[in-house]
Steps between C-alpha positions, in 0.01 A plus 500: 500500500799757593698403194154580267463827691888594433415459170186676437679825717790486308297510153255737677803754586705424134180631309433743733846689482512432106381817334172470257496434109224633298494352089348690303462377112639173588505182657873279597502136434605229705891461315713747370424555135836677469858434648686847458600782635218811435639850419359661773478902428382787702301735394492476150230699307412457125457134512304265243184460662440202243769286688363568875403188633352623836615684848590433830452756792694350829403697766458501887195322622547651848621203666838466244804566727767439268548485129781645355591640149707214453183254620281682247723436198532141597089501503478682173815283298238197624230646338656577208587133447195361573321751243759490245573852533848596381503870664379659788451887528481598908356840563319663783707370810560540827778406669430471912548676773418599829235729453311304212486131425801239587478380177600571124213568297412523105327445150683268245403474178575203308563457118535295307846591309810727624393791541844675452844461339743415714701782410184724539504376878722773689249789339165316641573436814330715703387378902195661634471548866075501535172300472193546304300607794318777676736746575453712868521876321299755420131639606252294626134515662320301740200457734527390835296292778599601823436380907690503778446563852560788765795430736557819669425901531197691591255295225548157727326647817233757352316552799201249422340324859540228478813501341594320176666218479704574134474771260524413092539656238360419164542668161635547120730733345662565132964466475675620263917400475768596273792280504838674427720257468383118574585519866402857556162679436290771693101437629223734502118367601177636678301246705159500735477373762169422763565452851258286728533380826393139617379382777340143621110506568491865252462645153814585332519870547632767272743764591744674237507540128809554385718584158827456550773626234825263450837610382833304510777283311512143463758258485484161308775336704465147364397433153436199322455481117377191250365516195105490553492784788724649772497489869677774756463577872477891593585680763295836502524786736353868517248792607165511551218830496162336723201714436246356774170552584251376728198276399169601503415277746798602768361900420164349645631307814700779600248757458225286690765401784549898554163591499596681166783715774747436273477457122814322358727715275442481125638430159845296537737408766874557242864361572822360406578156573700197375502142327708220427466186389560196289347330223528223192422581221421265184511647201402274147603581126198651493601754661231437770611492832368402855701591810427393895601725759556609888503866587605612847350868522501773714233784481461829700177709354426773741232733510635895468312586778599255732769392740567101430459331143320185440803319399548160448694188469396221208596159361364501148467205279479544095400305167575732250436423081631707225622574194861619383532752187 
């Protein structure tokens, strides 16, 4: 039973680490057709589409932990021999690294004849150092779930008998990010946000509205490419503007409780405040994306008349989906 078990792990883990093939145009056949050596080019452009036999994309299945360049030529001279193919032309790769995938990744097209001279050689090659994926630049624009819960600040205790047990928040909001470079880009956003407080044996009850104004930069410190999306882990950090104001139904307690002695200030409680937070993000060819996030938030609206804001202290969860220009 152990020595079946050794043997099913061991093929488990072999396959697992192995990167993924994907034919396209083609199928291999169970012997060699060919015993040679391909030409193997990088690169090349121009070719006779007549003599392409089909294409192979290796790429990271997101369990692959090793495959080197050397690993993928040995893959690709295989399938050249069991096609018949007598060149290969490699393009689109990605060689690995810390930050990305541990493993080398491209598209090989196979033909059927050389596709150069071998004195033409020299002049053709030409190594890429990318995939044909998503790539994390530019504008993009999204839409935004958000929750979270109240952990601190004025907004956990607001004076309610009996007093609540938690205070949520609930709401939606619109993102918008331009990435600078593939590491580095800069956030901007507006969310609302309801607050209710909760209580066993009561009715939710309502207390703030709130729009709350996001700016900041964000950091893709690990990124991970293949050829069918990309994958990257941000670190996000910046300031916040919280315009609040009270519900309708908080105006009413409060005016009732006093008798109508003291009538709660109006339009919006303003401040500056602060967020970080971390998030994955998943973005396809597509160019769609969908992200899931943490926030850790700080917020300090205060009423200009007043002496003490209503400030408070959040844990917000996200599902975000949107679209990349």
């Amino acid at each position: 039973m152990n020595k079946y078990f050794i043997v099913l792990l061991t093929g488990l883990l072999t396959v697992s680490c192995a990167p993924s093939l994907k034919r396209i145009g083609y199928q291999i056949d169970s012997e060699p057709l060919l015993q040679t050596n391909p030409q193997i080019i990088y690169d090349a452009s121009g070719l006779d589409s007549t003599k392409k036999i089909g294409t192979l994309i290796i790429y990271d299945n997101g369990l692959c932990l090793k495959n080197t360049r050397e690993d993928a030529l040995e893959t690709i001279i295989r399938e050249c021999e069991s096609i018949g193919a007598r060149a290969a032309n490699l393009y689109n790769m990605k060689e690995p690294s810390f930050f990305a995938s541990s493993c080398f990744q491209t598209y090989a097209d196979f033909y059927s004849d050389s596709i150069y001279d071998d004195n033409e050689l020299p002049r053709k090659y030409l190594p890429t150092n990318y995939i044909d994926s998503t790539f994390n630049r530019g504008p993009s624009f999204s839409f935004c779930m958000l929750s979270g819960i109240v952990t601190g600040g004025n907004q956990k205790k607001p004076g309610l008998d009996p007093e609540p047990e938690s205070v949520f928040k609930i709401g939606m909001g619109l993102r918008g990010t331009y990435m600078h470079t593939e590491a580095l880009g800069f956030d901007v956003g507006c969310d609302i946000l309801y607050t209710t407080a909760h209580m066993r044996g009561y009715e939710p009850f309502a207390l703030y509205n709130e729009r709350i104004i996001r700016s900041g930069i964000r950091y893709a410190w690990y990124r991970k490419y293949s050829p069918f999306m990309m994958t990257h882990l941000d670190i996000q950090s910046g300031i916040n503007y919280d315009l609040l104001k009270l519900s309708d139904d908080l105006v009413s307690l409060i005016e009732t409780a006093s008798g109508g002695l003291f009538q709660p200030y109006p339009g919006y409680a303003k401040g500056w405040g602060w967020y970080a937070g971390l998030n994955m993000q998943m973005h396809m060819k597509s160019n769609f994306f969908g992200n899931l996030g943490i926030e850790y938030e700080t917020l300090n609206p205060k009423f200009e008349p007043a002496t003490t804001s209503i400030d408070a202290n959040l844990l917000l969860f996200q599902i975000t989906f949107g679209y990349r220009f």
